[in-house]
DSSP file (Angstrom, degrees, kcal/mol; ACC not computed):
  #  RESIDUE AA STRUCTURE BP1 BP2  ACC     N-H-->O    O-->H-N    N-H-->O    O-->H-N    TCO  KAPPA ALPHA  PHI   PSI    X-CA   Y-CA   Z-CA
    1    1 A X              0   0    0      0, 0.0     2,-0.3     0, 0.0    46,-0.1   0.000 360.0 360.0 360.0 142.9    6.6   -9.8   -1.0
    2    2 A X        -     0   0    0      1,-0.1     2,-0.2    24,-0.1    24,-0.0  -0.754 360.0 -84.3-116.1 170.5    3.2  -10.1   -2.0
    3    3 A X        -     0   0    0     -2,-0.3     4,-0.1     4,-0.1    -1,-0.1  -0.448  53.9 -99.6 -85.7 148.1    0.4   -9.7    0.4
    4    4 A X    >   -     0   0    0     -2,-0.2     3,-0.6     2,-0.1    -1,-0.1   0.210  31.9-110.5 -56.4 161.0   -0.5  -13.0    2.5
    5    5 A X  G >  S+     0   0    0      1,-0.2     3,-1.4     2,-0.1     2,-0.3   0.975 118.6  66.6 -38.3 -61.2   -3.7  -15.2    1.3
    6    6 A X  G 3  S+     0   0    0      1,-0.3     3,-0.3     2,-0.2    -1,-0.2   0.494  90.2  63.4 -58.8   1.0   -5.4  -14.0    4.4
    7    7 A X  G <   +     0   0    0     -3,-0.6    -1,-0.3    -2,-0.3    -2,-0.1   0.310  68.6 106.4 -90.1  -5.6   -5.3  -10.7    2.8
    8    8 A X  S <  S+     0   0    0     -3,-1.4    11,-0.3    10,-0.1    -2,-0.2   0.730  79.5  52.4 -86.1 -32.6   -7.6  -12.0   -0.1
    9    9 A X  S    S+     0   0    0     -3,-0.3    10,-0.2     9,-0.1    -2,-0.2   0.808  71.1 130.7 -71.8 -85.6  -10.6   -9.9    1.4
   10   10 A X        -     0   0    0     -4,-0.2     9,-0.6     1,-0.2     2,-0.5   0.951  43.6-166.3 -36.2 100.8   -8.8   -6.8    1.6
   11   11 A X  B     -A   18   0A   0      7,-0.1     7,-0.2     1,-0.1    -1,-0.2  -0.909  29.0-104.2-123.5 131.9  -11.3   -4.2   -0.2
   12   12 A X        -     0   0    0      5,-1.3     4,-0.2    -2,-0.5    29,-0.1   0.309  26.9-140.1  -5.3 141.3  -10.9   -0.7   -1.5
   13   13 A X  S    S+     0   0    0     29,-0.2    -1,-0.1    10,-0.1    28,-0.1   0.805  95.8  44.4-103.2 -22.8  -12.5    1.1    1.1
   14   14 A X  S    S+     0   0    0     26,-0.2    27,-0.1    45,-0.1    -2,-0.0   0.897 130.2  15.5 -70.7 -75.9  -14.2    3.6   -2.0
   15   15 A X  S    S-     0   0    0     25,-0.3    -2,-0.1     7,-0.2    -3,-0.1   0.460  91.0-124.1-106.7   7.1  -15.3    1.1   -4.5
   16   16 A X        +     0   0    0      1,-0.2     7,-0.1    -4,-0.2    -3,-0.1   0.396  58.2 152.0  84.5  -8.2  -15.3   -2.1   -2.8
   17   17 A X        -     0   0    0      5,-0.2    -5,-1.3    -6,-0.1    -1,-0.2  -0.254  32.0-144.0 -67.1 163.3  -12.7   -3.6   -5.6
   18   18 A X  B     +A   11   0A   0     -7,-0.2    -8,-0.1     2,-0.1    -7,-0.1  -0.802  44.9  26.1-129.3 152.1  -10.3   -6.5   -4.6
   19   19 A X  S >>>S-     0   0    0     -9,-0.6     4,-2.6   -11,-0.3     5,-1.6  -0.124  92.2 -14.3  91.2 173.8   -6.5   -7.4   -5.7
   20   20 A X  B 345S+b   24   0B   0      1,-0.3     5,-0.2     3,-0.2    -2,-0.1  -0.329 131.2   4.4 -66.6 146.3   -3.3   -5.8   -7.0
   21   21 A X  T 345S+     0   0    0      3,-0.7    -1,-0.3     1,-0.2     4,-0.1   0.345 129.5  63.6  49.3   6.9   -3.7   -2.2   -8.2
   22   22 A X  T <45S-     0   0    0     -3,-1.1    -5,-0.2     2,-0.5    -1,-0.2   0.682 126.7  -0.9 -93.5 -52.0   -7.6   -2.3   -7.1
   23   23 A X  T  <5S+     0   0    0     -4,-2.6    -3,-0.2     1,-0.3     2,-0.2   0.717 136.5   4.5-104.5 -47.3   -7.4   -2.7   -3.3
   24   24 A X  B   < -b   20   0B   0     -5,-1.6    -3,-0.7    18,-0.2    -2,-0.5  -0.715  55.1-148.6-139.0-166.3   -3.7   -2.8   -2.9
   25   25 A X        -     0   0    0     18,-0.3    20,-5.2    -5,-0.2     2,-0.8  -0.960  13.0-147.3-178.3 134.8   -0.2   -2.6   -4.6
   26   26 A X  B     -c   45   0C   0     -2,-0.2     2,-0.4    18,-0.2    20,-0.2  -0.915  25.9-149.7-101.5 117.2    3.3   -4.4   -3.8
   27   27 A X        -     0   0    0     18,-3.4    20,-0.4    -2,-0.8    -2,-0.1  -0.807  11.4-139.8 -90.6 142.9    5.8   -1.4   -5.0
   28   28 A X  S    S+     0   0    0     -2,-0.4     2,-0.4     1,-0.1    -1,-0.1   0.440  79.3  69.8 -94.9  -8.7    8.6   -3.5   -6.1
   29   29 A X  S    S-     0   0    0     19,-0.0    -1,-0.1     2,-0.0    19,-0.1  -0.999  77.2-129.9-145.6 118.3   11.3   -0.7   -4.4
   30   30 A X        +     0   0    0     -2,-0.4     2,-0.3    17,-0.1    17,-0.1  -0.180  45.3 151.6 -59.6 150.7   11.9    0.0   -0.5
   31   31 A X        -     0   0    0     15,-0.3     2,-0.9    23,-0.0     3,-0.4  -0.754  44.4-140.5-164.3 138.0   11.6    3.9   -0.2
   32   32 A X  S    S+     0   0    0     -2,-0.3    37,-0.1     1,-0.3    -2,-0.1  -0.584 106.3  58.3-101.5  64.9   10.3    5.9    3.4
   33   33 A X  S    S+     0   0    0     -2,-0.9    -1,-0.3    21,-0.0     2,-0.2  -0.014  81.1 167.8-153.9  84.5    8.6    8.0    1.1
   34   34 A X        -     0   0    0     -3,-0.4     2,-0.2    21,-0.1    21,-0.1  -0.477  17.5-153.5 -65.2 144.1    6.6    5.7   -0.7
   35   35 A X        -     0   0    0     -2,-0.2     2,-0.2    21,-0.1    21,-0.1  -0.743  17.0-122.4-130.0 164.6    3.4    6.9   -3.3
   36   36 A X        -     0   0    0     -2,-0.2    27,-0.1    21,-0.1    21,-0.0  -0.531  33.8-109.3 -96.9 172.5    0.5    5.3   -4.3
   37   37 A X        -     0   0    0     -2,-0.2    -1,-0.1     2,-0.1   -12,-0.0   0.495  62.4-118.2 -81.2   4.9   -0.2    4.6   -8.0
   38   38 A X        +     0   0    0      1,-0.4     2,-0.6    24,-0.0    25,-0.0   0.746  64.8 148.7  61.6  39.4   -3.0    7.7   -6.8
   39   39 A X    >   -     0   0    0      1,-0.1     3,-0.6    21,-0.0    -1,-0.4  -0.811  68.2 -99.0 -87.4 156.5   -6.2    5.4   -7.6
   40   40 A X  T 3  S+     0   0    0     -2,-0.6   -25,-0.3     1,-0.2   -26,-0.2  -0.361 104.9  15.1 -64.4 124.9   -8.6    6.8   -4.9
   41   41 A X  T 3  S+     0   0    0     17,-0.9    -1,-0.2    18,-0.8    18,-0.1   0.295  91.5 140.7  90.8 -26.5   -8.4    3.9   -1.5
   42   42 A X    <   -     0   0    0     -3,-0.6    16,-0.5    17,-0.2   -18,-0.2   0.082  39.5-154.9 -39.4-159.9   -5.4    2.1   -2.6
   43   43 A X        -     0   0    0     14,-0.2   -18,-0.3   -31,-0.1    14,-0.1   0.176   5.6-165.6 -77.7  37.8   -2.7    0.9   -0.3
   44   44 A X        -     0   0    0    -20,-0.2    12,-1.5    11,-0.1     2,-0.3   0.015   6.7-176.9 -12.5 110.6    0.7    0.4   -1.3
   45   45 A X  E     -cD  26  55C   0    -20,-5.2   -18,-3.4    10,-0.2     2,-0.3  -0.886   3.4-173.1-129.7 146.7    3.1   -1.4    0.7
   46   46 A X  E     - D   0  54C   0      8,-2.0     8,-1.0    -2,-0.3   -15,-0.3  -0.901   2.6-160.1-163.7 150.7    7.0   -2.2    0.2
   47   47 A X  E     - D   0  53C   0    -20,-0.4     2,-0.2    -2,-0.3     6,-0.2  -0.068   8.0-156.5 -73.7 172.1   10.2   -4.2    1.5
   48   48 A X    >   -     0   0    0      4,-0.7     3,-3.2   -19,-0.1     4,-0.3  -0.935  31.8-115.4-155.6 161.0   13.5   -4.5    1.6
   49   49 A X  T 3  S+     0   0    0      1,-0.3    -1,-0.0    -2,-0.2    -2,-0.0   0.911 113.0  67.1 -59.0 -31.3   16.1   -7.4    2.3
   50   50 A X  T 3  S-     0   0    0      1,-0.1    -1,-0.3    -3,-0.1     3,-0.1   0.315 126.6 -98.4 -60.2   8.6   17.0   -5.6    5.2
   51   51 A X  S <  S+     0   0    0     -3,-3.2     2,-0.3     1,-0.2    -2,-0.1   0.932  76.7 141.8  59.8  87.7   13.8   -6.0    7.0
   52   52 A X        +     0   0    0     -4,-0.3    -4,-0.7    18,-0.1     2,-0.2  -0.777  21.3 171.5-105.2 137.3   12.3   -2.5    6.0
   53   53 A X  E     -D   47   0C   0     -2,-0.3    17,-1.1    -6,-0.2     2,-0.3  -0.924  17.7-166.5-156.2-178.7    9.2   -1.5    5.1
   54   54 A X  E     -DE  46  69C   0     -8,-1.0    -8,-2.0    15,-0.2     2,-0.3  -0.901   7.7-156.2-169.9 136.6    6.7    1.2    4.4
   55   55 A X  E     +DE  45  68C   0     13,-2.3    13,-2.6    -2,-0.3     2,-0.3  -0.812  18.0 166.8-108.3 129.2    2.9    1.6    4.0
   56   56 A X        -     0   0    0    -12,-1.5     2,-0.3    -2,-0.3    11,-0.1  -0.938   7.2-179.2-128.2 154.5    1.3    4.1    2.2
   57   57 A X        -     0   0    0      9,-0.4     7,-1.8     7,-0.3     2,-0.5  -0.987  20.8-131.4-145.2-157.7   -2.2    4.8    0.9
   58   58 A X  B     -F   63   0D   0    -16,-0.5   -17,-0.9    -2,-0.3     5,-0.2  -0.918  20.6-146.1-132.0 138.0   -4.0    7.1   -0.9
   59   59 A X        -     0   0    0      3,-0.5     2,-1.2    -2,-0.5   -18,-0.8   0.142  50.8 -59.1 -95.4-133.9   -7.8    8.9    0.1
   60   60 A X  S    S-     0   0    0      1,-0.2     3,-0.1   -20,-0.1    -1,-0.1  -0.663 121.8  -9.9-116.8 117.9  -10.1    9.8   -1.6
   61   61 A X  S    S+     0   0    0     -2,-1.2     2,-0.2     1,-0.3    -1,-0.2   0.144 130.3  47.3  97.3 -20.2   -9.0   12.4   -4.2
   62   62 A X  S    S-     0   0    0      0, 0.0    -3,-0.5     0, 0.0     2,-0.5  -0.646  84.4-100.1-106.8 172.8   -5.4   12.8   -2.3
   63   63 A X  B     -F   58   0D   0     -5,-0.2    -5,-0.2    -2,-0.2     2,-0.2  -0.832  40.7-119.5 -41.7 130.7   -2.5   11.0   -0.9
   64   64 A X        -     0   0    0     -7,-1.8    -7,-0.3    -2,-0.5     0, 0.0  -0.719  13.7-141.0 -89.0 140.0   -2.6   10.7    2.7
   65   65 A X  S    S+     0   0    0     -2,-0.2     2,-0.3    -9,-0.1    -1,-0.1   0.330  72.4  95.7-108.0  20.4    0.4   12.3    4.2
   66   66 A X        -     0   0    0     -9,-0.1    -9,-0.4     2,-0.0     2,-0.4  -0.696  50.8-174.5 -84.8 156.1    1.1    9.5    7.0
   67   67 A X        -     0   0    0     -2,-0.3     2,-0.5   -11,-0.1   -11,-0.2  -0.982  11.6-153.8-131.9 129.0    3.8    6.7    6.0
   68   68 A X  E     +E   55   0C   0    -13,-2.6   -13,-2.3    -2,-0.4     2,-0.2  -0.981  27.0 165.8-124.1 136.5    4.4    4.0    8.3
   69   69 A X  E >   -E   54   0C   0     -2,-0.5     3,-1.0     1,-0.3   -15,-0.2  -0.812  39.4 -73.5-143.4 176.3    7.4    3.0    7.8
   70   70 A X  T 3  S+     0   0    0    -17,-1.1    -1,-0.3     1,-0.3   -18,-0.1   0.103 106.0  16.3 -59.7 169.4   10.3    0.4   10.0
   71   71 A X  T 3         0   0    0      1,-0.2    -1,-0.3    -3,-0.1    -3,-0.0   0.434 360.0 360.0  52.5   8.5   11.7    1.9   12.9
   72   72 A X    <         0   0    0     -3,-1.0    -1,-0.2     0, 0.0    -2,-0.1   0.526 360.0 360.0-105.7 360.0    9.9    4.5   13.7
């Protein structure tokens, strides 16, 4: 799923950039240990048919080591 219109401001919290693989990133494969692509600010979000999901993003020079993920 890609992320809603209403989602179109959604900016890098570092460099102010907008859009896939600038502000955010649809990973195409459910995993509860989800990665960023490790650009600094990203967000990374992914599904599954089963109604899953998991959030990830990345700070600024690391990964951030919370996941929020279904069910918990």
């Amino acid at each position: 799923a890609m992320l809603p219109a209403a989602g179109a401001n959604f900016k890098n919290p570092f460099d102010r950039s907008v859009g896939t693989a600038n502000a955010w990133e649809d990973v195409a494969t459910y995993s509860p240990t989800l990665v960023t692509t490790g650009k600094d600010g990203i967000v990374a979000y992914a599904d599954s048919s089963s109604i899953k999901y998991a959030i990830a993003g990345e700070g600024y020079g690391a990964h951030l080591s919370l996941i929020l993920t279904s069910g918990q």
